[in-house]
Short mmCIF file of the C-alpha atoms (twelve columns), coordinates in Angstrom:
data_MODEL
# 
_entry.id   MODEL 
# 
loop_
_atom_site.group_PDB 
_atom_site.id 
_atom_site.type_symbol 
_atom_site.label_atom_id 
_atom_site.label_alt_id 
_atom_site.label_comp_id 
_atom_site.label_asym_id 
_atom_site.label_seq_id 
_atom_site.Cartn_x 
_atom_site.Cartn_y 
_atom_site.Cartn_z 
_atom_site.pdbx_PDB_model_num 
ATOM 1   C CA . UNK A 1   -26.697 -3.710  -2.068  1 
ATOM 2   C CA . UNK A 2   -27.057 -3.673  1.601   1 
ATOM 3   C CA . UNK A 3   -24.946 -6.064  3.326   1 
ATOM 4   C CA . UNK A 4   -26.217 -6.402  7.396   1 
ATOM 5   C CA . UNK A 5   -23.154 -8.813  9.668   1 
ATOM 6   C CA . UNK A 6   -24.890 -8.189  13.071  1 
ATOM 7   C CA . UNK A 7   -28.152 -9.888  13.112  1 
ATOM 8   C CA . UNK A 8   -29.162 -8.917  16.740  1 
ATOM 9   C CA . UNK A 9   -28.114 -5.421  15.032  1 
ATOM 10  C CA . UNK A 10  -30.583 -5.519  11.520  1 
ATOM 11  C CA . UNK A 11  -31.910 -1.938  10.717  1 
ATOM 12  C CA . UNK A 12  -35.449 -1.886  9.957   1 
ATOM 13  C CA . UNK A 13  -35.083 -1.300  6.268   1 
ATOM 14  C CA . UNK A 14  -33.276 -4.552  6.361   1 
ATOM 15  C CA . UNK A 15  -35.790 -6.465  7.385   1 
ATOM 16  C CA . UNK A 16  -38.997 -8.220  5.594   1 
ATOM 17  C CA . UNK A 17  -37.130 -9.229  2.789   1 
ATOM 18  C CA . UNK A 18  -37.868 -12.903 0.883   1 
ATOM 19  C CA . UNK A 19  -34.773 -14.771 1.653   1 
ATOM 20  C CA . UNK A 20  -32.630 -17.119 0.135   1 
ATOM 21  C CA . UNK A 21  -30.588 -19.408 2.332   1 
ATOM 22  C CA . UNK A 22  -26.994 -21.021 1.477   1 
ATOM 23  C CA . UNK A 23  -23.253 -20.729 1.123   1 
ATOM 24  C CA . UNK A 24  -23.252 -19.328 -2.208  1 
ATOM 25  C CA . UNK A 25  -19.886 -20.547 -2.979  1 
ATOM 26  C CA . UNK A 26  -19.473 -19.602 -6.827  1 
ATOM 27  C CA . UNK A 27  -22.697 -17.778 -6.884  1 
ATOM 28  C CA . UNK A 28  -23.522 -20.301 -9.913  1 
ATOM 29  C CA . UNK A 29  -27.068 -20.889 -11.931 1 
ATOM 30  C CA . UNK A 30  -28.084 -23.257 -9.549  1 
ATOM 31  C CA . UNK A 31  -28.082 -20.642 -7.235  1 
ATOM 32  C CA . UNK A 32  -29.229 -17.959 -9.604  1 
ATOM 33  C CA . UNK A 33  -32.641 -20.472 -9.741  1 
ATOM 34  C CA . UNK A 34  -32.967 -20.128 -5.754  1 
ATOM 35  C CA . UNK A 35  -32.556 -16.658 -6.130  1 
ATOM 36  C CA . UNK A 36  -34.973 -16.026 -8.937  1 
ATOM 37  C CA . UNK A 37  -37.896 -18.517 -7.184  1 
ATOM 38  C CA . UNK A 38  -37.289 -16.399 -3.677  1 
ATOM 39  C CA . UNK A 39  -38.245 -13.467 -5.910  1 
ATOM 40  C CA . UNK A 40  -41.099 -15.089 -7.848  1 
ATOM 41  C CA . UNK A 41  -43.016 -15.868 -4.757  1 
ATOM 42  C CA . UNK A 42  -42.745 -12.339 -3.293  1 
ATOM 43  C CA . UNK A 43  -41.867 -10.022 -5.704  1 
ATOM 44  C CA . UNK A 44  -43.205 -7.161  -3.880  1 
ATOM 45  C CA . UNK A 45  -40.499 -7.895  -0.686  1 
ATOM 46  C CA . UNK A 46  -36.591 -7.238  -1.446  1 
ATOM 47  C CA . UNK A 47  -34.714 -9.829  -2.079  1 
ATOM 48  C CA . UNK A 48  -32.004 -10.767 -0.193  1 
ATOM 49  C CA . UNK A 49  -29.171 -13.548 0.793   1 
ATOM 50  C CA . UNK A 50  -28.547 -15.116 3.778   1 
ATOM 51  C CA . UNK A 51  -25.021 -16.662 4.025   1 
ATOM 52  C CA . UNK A 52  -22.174 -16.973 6.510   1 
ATOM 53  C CA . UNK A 53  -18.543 -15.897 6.486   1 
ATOM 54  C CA . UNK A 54  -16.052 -17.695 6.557   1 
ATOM 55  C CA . UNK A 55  -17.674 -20.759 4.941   1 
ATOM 56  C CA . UNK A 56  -18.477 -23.348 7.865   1 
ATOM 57  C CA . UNK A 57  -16.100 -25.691 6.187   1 
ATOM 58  C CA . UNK A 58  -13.252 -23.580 6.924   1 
ATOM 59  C CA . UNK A 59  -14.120 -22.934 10.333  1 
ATOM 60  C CA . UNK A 60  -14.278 -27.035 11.315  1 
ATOM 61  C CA . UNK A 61  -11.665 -28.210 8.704   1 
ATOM 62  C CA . UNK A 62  -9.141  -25.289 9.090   1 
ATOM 63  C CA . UNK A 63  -5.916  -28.023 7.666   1 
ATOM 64  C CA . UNK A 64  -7.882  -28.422 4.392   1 
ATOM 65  C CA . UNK A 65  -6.933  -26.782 1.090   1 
ATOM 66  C CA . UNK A 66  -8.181  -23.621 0.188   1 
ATOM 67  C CA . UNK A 67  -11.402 -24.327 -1.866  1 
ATOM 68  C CA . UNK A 68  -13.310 -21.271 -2.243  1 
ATOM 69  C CA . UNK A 69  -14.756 -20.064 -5.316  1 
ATOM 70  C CA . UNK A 70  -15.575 -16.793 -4.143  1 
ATOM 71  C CA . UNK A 71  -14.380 -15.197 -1.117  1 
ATOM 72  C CA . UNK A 72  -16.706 -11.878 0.456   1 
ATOM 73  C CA . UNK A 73  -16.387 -9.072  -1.921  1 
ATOM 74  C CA . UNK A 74  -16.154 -11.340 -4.972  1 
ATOM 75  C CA . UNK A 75  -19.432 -13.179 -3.495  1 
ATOM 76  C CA . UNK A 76  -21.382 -10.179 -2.835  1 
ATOM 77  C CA . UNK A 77  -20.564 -8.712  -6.539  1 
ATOM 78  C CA . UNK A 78  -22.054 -11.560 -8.152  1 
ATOM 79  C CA . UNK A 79  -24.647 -11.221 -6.102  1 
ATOM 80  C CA . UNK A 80  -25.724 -7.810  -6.203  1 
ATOM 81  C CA . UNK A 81  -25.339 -8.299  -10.508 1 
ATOM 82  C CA . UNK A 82  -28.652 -10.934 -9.930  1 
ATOM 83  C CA . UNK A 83  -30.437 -8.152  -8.338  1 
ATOM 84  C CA . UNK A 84  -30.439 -9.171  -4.507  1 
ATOM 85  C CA . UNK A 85  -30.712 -6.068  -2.679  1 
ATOM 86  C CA . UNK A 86  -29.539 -7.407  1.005   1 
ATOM 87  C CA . UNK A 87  -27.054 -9.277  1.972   1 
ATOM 88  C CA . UNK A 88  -27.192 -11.084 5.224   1 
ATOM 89  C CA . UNK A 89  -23.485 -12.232 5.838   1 
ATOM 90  C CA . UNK A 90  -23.672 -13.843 8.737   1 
ATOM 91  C CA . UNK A 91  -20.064 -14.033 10.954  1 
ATOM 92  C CA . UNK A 92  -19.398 -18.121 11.344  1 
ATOM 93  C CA . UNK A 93  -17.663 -18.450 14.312  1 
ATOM 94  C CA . UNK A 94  -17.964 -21.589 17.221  1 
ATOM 95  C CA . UNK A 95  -19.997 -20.272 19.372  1 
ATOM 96  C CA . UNK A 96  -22.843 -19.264 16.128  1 
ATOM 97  C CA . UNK A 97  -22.330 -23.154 15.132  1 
ATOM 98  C CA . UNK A 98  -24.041 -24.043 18.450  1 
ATOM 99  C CA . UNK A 99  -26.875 -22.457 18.054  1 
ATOM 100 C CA . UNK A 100 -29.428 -24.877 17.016  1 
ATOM 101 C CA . UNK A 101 -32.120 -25.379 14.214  1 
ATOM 102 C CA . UNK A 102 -34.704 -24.535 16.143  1 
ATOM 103 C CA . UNK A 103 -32.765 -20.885 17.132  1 
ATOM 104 C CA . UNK A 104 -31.473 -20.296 14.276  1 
ATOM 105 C CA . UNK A 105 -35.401 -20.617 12.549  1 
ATOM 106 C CA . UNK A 106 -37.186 -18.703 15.357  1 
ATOM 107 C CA . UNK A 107 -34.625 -16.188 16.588  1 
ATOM 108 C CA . UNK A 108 -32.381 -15.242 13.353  1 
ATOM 109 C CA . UNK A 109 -34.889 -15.844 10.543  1 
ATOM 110 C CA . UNK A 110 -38.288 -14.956 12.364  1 
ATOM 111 C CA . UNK A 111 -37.141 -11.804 14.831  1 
ATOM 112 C CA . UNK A 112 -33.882 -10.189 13.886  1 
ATOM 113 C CA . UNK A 113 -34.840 -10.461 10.481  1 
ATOM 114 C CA . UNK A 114 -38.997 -10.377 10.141  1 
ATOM 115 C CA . UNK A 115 -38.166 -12.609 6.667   1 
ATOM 116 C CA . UNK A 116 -41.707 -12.988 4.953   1 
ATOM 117 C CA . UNK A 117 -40.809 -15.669 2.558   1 
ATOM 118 C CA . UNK A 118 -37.846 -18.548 2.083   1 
ATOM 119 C CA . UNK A 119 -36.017 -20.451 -0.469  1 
ATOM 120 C CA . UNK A 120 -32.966 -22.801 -0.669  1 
ATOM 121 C CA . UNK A 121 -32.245 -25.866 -2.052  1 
ATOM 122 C CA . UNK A 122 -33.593 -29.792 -1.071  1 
ATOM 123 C CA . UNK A 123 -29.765 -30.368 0.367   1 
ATOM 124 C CA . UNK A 124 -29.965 -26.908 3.158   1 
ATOM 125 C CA . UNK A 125 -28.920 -27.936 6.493   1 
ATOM 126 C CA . UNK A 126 -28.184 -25.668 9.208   1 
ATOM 127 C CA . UNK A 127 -28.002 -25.949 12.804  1 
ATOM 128 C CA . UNK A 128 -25.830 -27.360 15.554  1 
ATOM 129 C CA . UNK A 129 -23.971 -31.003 13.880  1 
ATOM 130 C CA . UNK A 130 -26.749 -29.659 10.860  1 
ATOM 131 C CA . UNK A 131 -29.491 -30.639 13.002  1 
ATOM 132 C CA . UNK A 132 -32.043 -28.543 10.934  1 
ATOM 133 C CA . UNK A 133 -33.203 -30.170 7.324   1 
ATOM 134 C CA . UNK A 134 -35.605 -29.342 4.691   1 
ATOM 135 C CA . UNK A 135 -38.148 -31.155 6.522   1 
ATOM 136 C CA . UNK A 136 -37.376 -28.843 9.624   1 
ATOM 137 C CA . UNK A 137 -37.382 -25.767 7.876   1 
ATOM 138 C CA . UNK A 138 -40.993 -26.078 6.635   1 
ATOM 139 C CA . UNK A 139 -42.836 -27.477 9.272   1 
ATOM 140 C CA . UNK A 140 -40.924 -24.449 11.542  1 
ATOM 141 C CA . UNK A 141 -41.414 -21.974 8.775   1 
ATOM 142 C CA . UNK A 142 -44.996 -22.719 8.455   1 
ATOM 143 C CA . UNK A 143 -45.980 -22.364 12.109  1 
ATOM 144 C CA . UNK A 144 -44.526 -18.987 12.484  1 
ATOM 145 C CA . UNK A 145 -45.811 -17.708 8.795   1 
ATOM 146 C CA . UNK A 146 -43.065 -17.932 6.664   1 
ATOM 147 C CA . UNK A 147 -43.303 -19.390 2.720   1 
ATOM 148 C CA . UNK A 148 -40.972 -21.499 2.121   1 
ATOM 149 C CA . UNK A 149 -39.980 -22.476 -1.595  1 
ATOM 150 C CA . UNK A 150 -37.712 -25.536 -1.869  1 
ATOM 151 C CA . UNK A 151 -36.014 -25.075 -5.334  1 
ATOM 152 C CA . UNK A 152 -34.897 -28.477 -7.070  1 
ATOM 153 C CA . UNK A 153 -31.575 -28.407 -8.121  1 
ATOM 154 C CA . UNK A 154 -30.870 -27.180 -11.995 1 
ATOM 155 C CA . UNK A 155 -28.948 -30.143 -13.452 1 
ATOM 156 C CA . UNK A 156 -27.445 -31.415 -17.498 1 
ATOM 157 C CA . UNK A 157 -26.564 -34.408 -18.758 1 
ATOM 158 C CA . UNK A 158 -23.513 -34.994 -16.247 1 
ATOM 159 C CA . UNK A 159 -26.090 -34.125 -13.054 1 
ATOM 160 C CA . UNK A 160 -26.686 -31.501 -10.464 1 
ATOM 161 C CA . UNK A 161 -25.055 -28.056 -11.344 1 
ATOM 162 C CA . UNK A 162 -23.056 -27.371 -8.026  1 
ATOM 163 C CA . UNK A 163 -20.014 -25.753 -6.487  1 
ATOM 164 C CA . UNK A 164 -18.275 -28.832 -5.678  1 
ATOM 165 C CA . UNK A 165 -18.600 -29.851 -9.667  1 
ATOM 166 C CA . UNK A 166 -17.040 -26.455 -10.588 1 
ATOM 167 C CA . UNK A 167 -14.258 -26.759 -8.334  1 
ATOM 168 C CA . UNK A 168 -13.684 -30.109 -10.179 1 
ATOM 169 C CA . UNK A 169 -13.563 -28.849 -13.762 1 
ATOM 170 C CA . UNK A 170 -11.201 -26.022 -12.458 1 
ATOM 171 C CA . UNK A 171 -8.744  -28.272 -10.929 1 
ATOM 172 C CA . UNK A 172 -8.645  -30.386 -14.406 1 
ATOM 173 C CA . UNK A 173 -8.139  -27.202 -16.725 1 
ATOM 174 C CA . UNK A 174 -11.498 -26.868 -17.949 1 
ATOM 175 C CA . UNK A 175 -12.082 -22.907 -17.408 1 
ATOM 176 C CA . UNK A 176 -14.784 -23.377 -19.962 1 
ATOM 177 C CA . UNK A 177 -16.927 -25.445 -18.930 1 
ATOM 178 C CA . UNK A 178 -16.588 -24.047 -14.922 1 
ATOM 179 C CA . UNK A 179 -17.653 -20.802 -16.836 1 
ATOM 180 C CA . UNK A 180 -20.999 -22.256 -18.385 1 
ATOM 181 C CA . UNK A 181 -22.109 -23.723 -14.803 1 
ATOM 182 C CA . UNK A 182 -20.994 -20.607 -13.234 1 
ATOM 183 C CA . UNK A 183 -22.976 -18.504 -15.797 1 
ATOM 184 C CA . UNK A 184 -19.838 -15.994 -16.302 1 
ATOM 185 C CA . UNK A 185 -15.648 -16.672 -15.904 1 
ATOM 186 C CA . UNK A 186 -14.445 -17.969 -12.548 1 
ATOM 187 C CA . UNK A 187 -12.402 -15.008 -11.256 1 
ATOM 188 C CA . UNK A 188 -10.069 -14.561 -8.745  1 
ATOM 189 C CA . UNK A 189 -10.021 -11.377 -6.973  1 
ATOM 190 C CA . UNK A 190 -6.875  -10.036 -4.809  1 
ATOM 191 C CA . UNK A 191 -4.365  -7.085  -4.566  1 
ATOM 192 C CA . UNK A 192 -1.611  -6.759  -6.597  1 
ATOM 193 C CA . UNK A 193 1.803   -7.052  -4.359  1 
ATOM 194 C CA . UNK A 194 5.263   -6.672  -5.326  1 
ATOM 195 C CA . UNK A 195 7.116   -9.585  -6.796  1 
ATOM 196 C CA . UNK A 196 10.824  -10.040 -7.670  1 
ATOM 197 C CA . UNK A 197 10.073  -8.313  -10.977 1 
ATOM 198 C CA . UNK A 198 11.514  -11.015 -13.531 1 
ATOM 199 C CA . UNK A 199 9.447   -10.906 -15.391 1 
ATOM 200 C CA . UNK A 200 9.858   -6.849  -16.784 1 
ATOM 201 C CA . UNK A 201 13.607  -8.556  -17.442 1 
ATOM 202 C CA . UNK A 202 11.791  -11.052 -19.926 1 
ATOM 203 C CA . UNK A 203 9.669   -8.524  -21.798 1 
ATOM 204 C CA . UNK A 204 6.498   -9.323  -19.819 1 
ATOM 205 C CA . UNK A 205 5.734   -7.569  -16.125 1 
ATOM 206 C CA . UNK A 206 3.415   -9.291  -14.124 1 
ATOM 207 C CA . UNK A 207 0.916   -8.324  -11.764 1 
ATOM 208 C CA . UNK A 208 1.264   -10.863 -8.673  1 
ATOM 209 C CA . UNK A 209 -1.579  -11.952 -6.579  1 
ATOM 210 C CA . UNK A 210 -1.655  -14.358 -3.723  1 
ATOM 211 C CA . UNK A 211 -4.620  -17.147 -4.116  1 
ATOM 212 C CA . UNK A 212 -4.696  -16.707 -0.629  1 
ATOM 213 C CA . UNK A 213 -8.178  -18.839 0.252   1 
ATOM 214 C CA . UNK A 214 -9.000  -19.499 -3.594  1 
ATOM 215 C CA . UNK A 215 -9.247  -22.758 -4.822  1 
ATOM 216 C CA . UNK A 216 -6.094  -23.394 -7.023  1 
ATOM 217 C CA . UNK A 217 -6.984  -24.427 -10.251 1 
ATOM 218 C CA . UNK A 218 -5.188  -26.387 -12.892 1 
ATOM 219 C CA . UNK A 219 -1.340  -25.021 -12.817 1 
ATOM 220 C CA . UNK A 220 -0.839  -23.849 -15.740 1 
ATOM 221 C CA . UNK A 221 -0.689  -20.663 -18.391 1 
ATOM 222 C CA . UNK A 222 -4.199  -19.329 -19.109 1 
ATOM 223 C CA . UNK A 223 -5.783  -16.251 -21.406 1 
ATOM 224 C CA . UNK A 224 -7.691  -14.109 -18.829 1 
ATOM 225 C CA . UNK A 225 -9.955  -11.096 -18.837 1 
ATOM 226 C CA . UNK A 226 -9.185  -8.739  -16.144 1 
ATOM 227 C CA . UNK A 227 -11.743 -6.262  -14.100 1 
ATOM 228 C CA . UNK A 228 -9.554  -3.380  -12.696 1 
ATOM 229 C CA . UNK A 229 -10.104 -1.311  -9.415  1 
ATOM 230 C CA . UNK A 230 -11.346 1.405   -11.162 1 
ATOM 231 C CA . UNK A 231 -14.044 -0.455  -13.163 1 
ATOM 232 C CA . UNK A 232 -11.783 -0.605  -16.226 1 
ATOM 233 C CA . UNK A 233 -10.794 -4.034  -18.116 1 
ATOM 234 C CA . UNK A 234 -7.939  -5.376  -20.121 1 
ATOM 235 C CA . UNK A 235 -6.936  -8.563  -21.502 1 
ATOM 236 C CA . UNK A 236 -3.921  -10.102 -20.768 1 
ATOM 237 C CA . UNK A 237 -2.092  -14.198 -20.101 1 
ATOM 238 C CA . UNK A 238 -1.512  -15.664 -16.356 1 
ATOM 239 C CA . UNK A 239 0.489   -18.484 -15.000 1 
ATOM 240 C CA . UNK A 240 -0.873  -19.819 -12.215 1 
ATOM 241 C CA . UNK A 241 1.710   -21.999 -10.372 1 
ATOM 242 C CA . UNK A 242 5.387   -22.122 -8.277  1 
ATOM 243 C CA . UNK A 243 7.654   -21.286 -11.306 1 
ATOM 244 C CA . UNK A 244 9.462   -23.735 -11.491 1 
ATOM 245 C CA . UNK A 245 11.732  -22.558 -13.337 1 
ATOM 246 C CA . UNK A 246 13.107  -19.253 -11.264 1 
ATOM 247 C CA . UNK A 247 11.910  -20.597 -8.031  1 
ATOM 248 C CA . UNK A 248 11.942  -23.756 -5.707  1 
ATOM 249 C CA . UNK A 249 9.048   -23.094 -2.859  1 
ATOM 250 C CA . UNK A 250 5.760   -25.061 -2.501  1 
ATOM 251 C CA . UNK A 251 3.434   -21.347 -3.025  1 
ATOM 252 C CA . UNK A 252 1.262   -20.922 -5.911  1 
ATOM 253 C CA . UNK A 253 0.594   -17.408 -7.007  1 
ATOM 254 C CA . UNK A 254 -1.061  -15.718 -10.410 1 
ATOM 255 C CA . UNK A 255 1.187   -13.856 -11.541 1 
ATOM 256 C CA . UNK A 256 -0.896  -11.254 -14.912 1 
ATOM 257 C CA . UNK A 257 0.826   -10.002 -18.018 1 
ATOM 258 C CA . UNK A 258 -1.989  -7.317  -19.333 1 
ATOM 259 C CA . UNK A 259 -1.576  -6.504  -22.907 1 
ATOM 260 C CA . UNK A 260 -1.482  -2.709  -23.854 1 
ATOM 261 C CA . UNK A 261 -1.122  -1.752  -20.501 1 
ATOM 262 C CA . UNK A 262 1.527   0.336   -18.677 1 
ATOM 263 C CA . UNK A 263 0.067   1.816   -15.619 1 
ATOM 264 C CA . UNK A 264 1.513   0.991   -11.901 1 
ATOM 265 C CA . UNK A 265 -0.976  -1.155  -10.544 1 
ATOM 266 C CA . UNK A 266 0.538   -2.269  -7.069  1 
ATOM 267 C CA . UNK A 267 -1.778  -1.796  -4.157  1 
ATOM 268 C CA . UNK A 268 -4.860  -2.293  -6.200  1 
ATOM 269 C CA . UNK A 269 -7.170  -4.880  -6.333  1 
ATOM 270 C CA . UNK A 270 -7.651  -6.923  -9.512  1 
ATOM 271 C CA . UNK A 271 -10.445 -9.482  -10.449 1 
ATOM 272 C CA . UNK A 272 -9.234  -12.114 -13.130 1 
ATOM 273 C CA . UNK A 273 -11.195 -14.021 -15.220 1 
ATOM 274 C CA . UNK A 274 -9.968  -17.458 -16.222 1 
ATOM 275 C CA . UNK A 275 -11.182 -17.636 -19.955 1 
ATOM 276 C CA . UNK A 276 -9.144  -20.287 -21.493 1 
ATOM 277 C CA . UNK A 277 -6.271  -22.970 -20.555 1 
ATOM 278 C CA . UNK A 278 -3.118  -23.043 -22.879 1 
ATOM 279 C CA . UNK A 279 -0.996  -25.262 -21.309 1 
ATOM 280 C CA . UNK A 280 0.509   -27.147 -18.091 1 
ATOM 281 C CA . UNK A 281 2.938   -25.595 -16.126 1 
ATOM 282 C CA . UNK A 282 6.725   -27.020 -16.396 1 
ATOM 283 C CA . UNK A 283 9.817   -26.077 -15.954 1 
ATOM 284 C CA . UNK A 284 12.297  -24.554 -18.602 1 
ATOM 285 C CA . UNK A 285 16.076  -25.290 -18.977 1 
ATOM 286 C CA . UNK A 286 17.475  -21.359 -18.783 1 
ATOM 287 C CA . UNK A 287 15.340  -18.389 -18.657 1 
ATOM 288 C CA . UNK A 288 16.091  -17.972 -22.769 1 
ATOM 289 C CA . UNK A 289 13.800  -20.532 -23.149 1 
ATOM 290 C CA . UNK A 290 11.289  -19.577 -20.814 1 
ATOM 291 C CA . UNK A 291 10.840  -16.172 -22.259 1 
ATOM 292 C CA . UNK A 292 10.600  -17.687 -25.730 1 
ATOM 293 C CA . UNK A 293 7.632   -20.130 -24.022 1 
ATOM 294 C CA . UNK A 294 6.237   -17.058 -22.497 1 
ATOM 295 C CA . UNK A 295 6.017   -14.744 -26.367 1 
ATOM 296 C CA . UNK A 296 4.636   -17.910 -27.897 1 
ATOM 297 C CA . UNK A 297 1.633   -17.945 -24.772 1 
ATOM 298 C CA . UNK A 298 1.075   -13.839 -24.942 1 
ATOM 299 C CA . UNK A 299 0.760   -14.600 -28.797 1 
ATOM 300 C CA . UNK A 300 -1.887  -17.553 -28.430 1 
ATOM 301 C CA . UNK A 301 -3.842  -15.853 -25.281 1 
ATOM 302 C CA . UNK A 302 -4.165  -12.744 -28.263 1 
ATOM 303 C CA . UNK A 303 -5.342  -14.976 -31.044 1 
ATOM 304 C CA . UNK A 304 -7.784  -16.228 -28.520 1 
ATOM 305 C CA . UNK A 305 -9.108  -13.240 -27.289 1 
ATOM 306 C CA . UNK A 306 -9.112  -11.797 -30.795 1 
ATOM 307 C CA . UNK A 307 -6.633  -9.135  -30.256 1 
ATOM 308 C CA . UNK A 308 -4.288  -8.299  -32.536 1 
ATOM 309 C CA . UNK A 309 -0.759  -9.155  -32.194 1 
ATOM 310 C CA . UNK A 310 1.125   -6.143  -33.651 1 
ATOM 311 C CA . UNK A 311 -0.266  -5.150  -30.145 1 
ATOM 312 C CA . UNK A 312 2.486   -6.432  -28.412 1 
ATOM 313 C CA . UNK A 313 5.535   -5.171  -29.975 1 
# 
């Protein structure tokens, strides 16, 4: 996949493509459905994204709590495994939120890009103070010869499939369900950095990785699936949490126990799959007790998974 940041820059292979417009936060099936109508109504064009980095939210409400699904790389992976071919991530900065509708239509979507066909959703807004609506979009689109395909949102039962829903079911320990919205596991990708290496003392050695902008889900112990740099995977438990137990500061962290596994992993990136949610997070009386918690989750995350527990000895 192509991924173009400078769009007074595109190179001419870039351009033409049928486009589909959003923040793509999750990369979910709601957003699979844009994709696949931007395709249907010009299959013979490439398909691409358009999207903007960081996510406007965190550019005009930098004191909120990190809420991201997927940051860039994990974003563009998902991405590129529906079959889009360019990526358009667009650099989100103050002076790019004053450009208005009416710019961002003629200038961005018409010239620097030549896009032959759109698609989003019936919420899109874009613009300067979102001054550019569905409404906008067409009437623009239409006068300068661009299709535009307005894709209803895909909804259930509980209503409208969307990233703000997922984010919801995260935060009350429902990996699960986030995963059947989402269409695969929510995973959180990041590099491994060194810890203070308790837990090799307890019979378990962690991989630690900051959430850094990630949404922090549900604190708690979790079975996992886990996508290593080189394209390998293993299985493994995570706590998610401040441990409260062995330390007293306010920062979350994953911290990854990967069964059958002994190579050094610091300095590499790992994506990990939240698969199932074993407990709450809570603090232990002595670390005794804490490692017995800890043998009795690696033991439950393998039944889960289906992996056998003579494994772990």
């Amino acid at each position: 996949m192509e991924i173009v940041r400078n769009w007074r820059a595109v190179p001419e292979g870039a351009r033409g493509a049928t486009i589909a417009l959003g923040n793509f936060d999750g990369v979910h099936r709601g957003h699979a459905r844009v994709l696949a109508a931007a395709h249907a109504a010009r299959p013979d064009a490439p398909l691409a994204v358009l999207t903007f980095e960081p996510h406007p939210r965190e550019l005009f409400r930098p004191d909120d709590p990190p809420f991201r699904l997927t940051l860039s790389a994990e974003r563009a992976a998902a991405l590129a495994a529906l079959g889009v071919a360019v990526l358009y991530e667009l650099p989100f900065d103050w002076p790019f939120s004053e450009l208005s509708a009416d710019t961002f239509v003629t200038e961005i979507l018409h010239r620097s890009l030549g896009s032959r066909h759109l698609a989003c959703g019936p919420d899109f807004a874009f613009g300067h103070r979102r001054g550019g609506d569905v409404g906008f979009l067409s009437a623009r689109a239409e006068a300068l010869g661009i299709g535009l395909s307005v894709v209803p949102l895909l909804a259930d039962a509980e209503g409208p499939i969307s990233s703000t829903r997922i984010r919801r079911l995260l935060q009350e320990g429902y990996p699960e369900r986030a995963a059947t919205e989402l269409g695969r596991p929510w995973t959180i990708r990041g590099p491994v950095i060194a810890g203070d290496r308790r837990g090799r003392t307890l019979g378990f050695p962690t991989a630690n990785i900051p959430l850094g902008r990630h949404l922090e889900p549900a604190r708690g112990v979790y079975a996992v699936s886990v996508r290593l740099q080189d394209g390998g995977e293993a299985r493994g438990v995570a706590n998610i949490g401040r441990r409260p137990t062995v330390a007293s500061g306010t920062e979350s962290r994953l911290e990854v126990h990967l069964f059958d596994f002994a190579a050094d992993l610091y300095g590499t990136e790992l994506s990990v799959g939240l698969l199932h949610f074993l407990r709450p997070e809570r603090r232990f009386p002595d670390l005794a007790a804490l490692a017995a918690q800890i043998a009795a989750d690696a033991a439950e995350a393998r039944r889960i998974l289906d992996l056998p527990l003579l494994a772990s000895a």
